[in-house]
C-alpha positions as a Markdown table, in Angstrom:
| # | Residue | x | y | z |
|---|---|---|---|---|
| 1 | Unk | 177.0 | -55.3 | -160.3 |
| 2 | Unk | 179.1 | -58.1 | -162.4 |
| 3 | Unk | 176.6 | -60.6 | -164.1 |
| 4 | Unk | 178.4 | -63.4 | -161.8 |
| 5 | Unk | 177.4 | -61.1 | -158.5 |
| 6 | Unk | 173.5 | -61.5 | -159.9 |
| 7 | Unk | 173.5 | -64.6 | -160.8 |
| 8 | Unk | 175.2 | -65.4 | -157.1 |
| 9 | Unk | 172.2 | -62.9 | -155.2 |
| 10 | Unk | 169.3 | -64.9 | -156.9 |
| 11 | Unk | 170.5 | -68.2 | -157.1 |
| 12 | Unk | 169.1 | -69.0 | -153.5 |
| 13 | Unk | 165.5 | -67.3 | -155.2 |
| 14 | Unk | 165.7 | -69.8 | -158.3 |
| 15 | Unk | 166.4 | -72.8 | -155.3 |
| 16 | Unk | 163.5 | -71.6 | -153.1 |
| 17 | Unk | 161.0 | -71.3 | -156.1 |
| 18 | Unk | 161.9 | -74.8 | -157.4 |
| 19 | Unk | 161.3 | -76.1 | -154.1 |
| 20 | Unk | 158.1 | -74.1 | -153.4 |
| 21 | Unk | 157.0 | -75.5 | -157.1 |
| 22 | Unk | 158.2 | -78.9 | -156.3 |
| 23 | Unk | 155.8 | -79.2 | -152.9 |
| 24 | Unk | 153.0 | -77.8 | -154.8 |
| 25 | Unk | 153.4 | -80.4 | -157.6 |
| 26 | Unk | 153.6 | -83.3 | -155.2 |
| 27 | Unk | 151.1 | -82.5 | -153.2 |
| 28 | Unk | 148.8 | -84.8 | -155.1 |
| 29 | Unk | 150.0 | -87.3 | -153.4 |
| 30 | Unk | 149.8 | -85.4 | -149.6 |
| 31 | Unk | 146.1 | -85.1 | -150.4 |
| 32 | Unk | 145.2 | -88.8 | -151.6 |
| 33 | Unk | 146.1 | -89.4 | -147.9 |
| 34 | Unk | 143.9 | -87.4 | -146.6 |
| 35 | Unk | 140.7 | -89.4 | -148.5 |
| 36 | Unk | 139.4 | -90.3 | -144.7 |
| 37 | Unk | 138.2 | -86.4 | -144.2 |
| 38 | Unk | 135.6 | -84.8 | -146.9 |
| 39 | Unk | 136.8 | -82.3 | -149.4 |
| 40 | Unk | 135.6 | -79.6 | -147.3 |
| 41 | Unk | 136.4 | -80.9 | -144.1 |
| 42 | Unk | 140.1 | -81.2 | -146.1 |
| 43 | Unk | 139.9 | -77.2 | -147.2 |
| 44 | Unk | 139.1 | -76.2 | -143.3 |
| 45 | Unk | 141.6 | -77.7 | -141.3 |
| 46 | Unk | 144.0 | -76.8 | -144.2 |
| 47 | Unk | 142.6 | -73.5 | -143.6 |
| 48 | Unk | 142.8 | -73.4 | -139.8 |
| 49 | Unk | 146.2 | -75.1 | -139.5 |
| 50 | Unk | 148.1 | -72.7 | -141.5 |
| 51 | Unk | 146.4 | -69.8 | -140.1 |
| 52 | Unk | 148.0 | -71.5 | -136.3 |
| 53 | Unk | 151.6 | -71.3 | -138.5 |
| 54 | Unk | 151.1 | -67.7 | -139.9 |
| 55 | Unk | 150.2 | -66.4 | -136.3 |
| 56 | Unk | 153.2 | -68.1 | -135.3 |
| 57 | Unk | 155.5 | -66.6 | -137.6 |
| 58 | Unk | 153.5 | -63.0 | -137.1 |
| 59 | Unk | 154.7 | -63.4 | -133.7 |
| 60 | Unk | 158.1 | -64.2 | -134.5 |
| 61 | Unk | 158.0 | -61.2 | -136.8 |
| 62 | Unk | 156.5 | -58.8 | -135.1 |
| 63 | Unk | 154.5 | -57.5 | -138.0 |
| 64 | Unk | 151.1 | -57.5 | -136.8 |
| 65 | Unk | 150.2 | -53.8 | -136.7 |
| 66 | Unk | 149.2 | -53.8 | -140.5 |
| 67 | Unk | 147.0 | -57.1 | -140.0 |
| 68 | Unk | 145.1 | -55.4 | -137.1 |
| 69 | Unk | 144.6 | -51.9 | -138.9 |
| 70 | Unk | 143.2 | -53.9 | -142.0 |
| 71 | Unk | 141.2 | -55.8 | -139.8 |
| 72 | Unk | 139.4 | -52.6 | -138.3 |
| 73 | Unk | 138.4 | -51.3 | -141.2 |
| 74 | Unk | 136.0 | -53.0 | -143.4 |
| 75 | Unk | 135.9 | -52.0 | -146.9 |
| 76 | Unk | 139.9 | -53.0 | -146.3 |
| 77 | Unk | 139.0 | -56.5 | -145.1 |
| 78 | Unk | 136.3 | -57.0 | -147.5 |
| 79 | Unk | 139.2 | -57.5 | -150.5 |
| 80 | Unk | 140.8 | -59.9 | -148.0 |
| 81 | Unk | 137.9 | -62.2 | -147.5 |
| 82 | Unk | 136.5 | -61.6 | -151.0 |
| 83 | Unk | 139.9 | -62.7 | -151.8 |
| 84 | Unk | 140.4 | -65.6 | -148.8 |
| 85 | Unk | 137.3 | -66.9 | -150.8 |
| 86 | Unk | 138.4 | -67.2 | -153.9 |
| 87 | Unk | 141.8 | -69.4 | -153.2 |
| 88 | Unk | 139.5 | -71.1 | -150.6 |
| 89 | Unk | 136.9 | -72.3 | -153.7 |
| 90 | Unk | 140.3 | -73.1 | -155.8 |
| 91 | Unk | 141.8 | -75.2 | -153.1 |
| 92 | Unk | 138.1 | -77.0 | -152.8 |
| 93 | Unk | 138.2 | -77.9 | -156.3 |
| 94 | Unk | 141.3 | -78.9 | -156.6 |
| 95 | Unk | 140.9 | -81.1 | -153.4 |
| 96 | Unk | 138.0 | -82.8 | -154.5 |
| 97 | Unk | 139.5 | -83.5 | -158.2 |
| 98 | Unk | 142.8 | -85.1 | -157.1 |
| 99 | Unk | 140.4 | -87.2 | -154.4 |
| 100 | Unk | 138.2 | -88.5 | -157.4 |
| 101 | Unk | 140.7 | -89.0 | -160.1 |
| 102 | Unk | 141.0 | -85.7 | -161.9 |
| 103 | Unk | 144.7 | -84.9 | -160.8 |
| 104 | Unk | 145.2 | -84.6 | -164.7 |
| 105 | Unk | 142.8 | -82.1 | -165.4 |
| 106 | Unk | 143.8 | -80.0 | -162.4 |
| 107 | Unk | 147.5 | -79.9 | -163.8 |
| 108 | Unk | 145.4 | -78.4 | -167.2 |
| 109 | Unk | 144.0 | -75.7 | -165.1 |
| 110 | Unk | 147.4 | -74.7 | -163.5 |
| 111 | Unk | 149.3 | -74.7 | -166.7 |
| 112 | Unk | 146.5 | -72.7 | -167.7 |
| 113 | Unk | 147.0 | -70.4 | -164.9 |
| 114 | Unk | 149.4 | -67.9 | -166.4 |
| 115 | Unk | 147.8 | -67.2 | -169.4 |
| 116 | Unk | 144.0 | -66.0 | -167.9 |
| 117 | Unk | 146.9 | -63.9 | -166.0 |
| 118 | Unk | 147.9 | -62.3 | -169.2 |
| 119 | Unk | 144.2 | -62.0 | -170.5 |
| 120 | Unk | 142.7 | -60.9 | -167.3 |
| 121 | Unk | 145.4 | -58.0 | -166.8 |
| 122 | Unk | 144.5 | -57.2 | -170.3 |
| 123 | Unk | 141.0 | -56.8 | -169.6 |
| 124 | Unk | 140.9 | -55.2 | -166.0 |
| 125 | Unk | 144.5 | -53.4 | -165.6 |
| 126 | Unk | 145.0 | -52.5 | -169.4 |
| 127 | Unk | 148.1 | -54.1 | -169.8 |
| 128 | Unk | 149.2 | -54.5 | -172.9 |
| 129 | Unk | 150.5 | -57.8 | -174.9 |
| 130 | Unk | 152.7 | -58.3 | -177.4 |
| 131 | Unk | 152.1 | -60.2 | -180.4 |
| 132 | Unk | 153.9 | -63.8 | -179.6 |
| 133 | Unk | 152.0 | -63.6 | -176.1 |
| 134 | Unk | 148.6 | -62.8 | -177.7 |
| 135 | Unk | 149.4 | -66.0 | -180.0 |
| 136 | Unk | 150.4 | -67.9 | -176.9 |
| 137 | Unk | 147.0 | -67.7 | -175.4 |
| 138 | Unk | 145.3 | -68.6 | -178.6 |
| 139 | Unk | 147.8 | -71.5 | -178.5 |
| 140 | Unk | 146.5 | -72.6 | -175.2 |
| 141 | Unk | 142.8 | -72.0 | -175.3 |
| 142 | Unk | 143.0 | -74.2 | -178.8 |
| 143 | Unk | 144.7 | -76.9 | -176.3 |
| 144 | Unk | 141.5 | -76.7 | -174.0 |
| 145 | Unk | 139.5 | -76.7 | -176.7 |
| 146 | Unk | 141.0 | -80.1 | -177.8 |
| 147 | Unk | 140.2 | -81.5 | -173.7 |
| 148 | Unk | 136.7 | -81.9 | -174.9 |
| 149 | Unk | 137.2 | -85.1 | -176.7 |
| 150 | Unk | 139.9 | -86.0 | -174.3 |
| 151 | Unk | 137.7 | -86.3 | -171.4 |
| 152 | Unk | 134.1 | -86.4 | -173.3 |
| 153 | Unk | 133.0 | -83.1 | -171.9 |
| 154 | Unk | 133.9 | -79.6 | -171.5 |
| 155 | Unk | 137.2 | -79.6 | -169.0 |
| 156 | Unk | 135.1 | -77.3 | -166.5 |
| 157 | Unk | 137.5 | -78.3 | -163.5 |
| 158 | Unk | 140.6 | -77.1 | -165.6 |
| 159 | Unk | 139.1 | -73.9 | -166.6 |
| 160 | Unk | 137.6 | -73.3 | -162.7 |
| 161 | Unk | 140.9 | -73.7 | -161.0 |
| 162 | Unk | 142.4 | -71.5 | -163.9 |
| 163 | Unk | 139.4 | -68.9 | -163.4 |
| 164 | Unk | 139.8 | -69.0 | -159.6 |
| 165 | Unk | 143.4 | -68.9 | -159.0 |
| 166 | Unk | 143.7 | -65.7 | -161.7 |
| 167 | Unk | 140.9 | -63.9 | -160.3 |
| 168 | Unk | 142.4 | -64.5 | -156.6 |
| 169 | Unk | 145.3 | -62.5 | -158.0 |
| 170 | Unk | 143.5 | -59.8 | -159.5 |
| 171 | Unk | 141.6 | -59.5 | -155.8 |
| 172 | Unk | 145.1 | -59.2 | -154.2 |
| 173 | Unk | 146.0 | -56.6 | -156.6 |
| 174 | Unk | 143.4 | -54.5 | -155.2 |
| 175 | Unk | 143.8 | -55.8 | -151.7 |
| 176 | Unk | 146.1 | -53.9 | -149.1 |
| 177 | Unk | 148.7 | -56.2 | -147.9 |
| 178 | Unk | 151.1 | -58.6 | -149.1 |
| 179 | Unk | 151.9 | -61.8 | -149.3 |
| 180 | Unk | 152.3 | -63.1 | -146.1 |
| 181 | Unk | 150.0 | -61.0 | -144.4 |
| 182 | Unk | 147.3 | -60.9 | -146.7 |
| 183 | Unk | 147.4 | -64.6 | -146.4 |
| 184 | Unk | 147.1 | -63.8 | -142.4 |
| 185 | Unk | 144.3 | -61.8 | -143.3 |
| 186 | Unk | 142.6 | -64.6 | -145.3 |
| 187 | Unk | 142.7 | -66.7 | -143.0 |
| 188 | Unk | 141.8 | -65.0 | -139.7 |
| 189 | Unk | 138.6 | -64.3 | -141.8 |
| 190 | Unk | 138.0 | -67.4 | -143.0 |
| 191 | Unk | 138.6 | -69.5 | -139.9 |
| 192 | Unk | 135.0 | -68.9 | -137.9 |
| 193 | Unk | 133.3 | -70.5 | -141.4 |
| 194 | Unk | 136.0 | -73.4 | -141.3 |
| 195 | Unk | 135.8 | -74.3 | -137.6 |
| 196 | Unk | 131.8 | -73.7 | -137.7 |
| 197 | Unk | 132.0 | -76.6 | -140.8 |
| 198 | Unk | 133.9 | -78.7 | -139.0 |
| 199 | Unk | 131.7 | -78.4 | -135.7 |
| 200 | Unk | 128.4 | -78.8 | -137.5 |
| 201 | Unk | 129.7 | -81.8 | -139.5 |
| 202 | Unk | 132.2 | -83.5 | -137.6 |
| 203 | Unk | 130.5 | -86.3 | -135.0 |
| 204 | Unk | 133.3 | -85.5 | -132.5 |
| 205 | Unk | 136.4 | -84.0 | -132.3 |
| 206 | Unk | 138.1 | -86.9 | -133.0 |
| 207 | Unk | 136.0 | -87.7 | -136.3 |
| 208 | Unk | 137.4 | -84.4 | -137.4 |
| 209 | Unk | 141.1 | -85.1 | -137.3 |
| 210 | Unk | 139.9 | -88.7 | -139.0 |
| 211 | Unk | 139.7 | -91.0 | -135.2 |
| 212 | Unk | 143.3 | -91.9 | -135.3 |
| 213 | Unk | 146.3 | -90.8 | -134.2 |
| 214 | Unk | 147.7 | -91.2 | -137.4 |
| 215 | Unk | 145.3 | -89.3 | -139.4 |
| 216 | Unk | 145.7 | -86.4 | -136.5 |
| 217 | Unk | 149.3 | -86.0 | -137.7 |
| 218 | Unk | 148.4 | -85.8 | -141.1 |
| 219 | Unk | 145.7 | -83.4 | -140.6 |
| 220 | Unk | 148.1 | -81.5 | -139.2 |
| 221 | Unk | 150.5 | -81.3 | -141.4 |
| 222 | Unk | 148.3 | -80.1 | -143.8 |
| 223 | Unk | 149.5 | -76.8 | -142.5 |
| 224 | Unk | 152.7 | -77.2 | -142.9 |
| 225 | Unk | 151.6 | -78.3 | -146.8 |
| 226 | Unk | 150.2 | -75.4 | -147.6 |
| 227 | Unk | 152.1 | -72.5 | -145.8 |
| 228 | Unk | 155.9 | -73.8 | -146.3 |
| 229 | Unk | 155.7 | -73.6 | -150.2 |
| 230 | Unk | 153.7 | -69.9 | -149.5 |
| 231 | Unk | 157.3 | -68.7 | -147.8 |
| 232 | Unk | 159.2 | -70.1 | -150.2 |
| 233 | Unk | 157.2 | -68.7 | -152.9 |
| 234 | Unk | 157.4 | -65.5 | -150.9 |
| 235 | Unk | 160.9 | -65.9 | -150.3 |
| 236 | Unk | 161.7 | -66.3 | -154.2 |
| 237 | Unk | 159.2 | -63.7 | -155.9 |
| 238 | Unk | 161.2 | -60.8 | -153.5 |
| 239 | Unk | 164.8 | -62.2 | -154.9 |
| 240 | Unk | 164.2 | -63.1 | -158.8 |
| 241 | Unk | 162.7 | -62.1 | -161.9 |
| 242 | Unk | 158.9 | -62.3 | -162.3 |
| 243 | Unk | 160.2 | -63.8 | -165.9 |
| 244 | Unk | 162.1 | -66.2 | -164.0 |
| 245 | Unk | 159.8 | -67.1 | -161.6 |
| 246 | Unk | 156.6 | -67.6 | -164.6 |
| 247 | Unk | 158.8 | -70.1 | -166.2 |
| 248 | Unk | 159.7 | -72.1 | -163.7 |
| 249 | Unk | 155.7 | -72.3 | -162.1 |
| 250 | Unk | 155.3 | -74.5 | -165.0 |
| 251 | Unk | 157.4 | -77.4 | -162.6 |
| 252 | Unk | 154.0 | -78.2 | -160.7 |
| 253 | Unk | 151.8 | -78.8 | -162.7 |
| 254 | Unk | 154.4 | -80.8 | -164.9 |
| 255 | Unk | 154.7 | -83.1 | -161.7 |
| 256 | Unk | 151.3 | -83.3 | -160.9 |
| 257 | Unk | 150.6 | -84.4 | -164.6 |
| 258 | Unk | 153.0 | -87.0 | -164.3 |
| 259 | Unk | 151.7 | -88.5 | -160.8 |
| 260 | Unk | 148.2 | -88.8 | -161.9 |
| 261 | Unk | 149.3 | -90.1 | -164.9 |
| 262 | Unk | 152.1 | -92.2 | -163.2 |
| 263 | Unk | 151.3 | -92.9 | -160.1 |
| 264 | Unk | 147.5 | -93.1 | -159.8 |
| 265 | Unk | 146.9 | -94.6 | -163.5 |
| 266 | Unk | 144.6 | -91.8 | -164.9 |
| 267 | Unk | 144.3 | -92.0 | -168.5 |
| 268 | Unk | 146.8 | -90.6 | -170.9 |
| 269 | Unk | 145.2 | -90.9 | -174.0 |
| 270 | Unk | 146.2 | -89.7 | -177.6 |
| 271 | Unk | 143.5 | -86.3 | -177.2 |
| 272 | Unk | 144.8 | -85.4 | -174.2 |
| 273 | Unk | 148.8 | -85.8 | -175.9 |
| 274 | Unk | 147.4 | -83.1 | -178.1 |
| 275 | Unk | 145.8 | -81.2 | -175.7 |
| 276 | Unk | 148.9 | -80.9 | -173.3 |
| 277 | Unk | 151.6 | -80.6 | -176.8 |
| 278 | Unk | 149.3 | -77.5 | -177.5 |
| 279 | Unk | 149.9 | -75.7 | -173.8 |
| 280 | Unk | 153.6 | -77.1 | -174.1 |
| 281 | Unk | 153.7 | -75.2 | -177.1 |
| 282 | Unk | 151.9 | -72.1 | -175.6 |
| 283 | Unk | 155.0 | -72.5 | -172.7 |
| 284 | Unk | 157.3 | -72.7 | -175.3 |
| 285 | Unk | 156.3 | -69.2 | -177.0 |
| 286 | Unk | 155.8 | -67.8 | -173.5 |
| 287 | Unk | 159.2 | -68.4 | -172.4 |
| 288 | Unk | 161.2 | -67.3 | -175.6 |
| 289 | Unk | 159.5 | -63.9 | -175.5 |
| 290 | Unk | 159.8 | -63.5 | -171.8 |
| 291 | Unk | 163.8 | -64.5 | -172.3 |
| 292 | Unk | 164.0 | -62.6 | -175.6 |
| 293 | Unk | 162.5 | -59.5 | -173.4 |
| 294 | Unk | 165.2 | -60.0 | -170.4 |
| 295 | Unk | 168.3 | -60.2 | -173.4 |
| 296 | Unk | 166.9 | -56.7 | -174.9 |
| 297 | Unk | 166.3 | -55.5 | -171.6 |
| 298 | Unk | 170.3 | -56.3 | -170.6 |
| 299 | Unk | 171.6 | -54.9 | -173.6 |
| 300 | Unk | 169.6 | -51.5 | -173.0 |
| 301 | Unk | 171.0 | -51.5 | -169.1 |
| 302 | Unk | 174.4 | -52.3 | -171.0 |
């Protein structure tokens, strides 16, 4: 294959990633409209409408065999749900911090995100790291460190979402489906708890969709918010490089740093410059190893 072919076969990867890492750093802004609806009450429909979507597009795909099997047998499902709680305590958190203010400190915890990867498959896969990466994570935990005076206390919502989101892949790793249908999973187990929150602490049906019409349709969507930048995510990891694809993750939480900063007015101040200049830098080592790694491994396919 000519280096023009590949660049050709994953170009419409690099567009879908962009685009599922554009939604996800926008959706800052998705949530702040839902502030008539509870955190929680925010996590469950979440929960419930994109579990109506996934069935949907089970349907369509005719795929549901390996959803059911799982589902019979419950050592199987336990990884699900074990997982389905983890991302479901992750999106909680980071629910409730971009509704009070702390979109900043939730873009921390996502640029975070890949380097608890690195350390966590170090500790429970034995992978092993080389040098620059090692000093990459140092590089980042040093910009955490640096939060403290930035926000006058330990940065415990950066550090959870971080936590959460890297130990939800670690589950999956152990968990028998993929993607899509682990999500399926996650959610079919997930949904009595969500729909018993919302009947226990909803006043009527319509309180729980927010009493207007309006709201309804927003509620709804929040579906659509979580489950179309899934696919495309999906979509891309199948198509391009996981080197490729760890770069560009660092487009959300760049976007979400610059709409609470930007948008919502959240303090930039000269601790938290140093902070994020510290993970930028941590970025930037992260990148030129992962390139320097795809160069030596095209010269050794050469």
């Amino acid at each position: 294959m000519t280096q023009r072919s590949h660049v050709n076969q994953e170009r419409p990867g690099v567009v879908a990633a962009v685009a599922a890492f554009f939604l996800w750093g926008v959706l800052p802004v998705f949530w702040k409209l839902m502030d008539f609806l509870p955190p929680a009450s925010i996590v469950a429909q979440r929960s419930l409408w994109s579990l109506v979507i996934l069935l949907a597009i089970l349907a369509w795909t005719k795929d549901g065999t390996a959803v059911l099997e799982v589902m019979r047998r419950p050592r199987l499902a336990g990884w699900h749900f074990l997982s389905g709680l983890l991302l479901a305590s992750n999106w909680l958190l980071y629910v409730w911090a971009t509704l009070n203010d702390h979109i900043i400190e939730g873009a921390l915890g996502y640029y975070l995100n890949p380097f608890f990867n690195m350390l966590f498959g170090m500790l429970w896969f034995g992978e092993r790291h080389k040098r620059l990466q090692l000093v990459a994570i140092a590089v980042a935990l040093c910009g955490v460190a640096v939060q403290v005076p930035a926000v006058g206390r330990f940065p415990w919502i950066a550090l959870t979402l971080a936590v959460t989101f890297s130990l939800y892949g670690v589950v999956k790793k152990r968990a028998p489906l993929g993607s899509r249908l682990g999500l399926t999973a996650e959610a079919t187990l997930l949904a009595p708890v969500a729909l018993g929150w919302l009947i226990i602490h909803s006043a009527s049906p319509a309180a729980a969709f927010g009493g207007t019409w309006k709201h309804a349709l927003i509620v709804i969507g929040s579906g659509c918010a979580t489950t179309l930048p899934l696919v495309l995510f999906g979509y891309a990891a199948r198509r391009i490089r996981l080197t490729t694809l760890g770069i560009l993750q660092f487009i959300g939480p760049s976007l979400q740093l610059l709409i609470g900063w930007k948008v919502f007015g959240e303090a930039m101040t000269s601790a938290r410059v140093v902070s994020f200049t510290l993970i930028w830098m941590a970025i930037a080592i992260y990148a030129m190893d992962a390139m320097a790694g795809r160069m030596r491994e095209k010269r050794s396919d050469a």
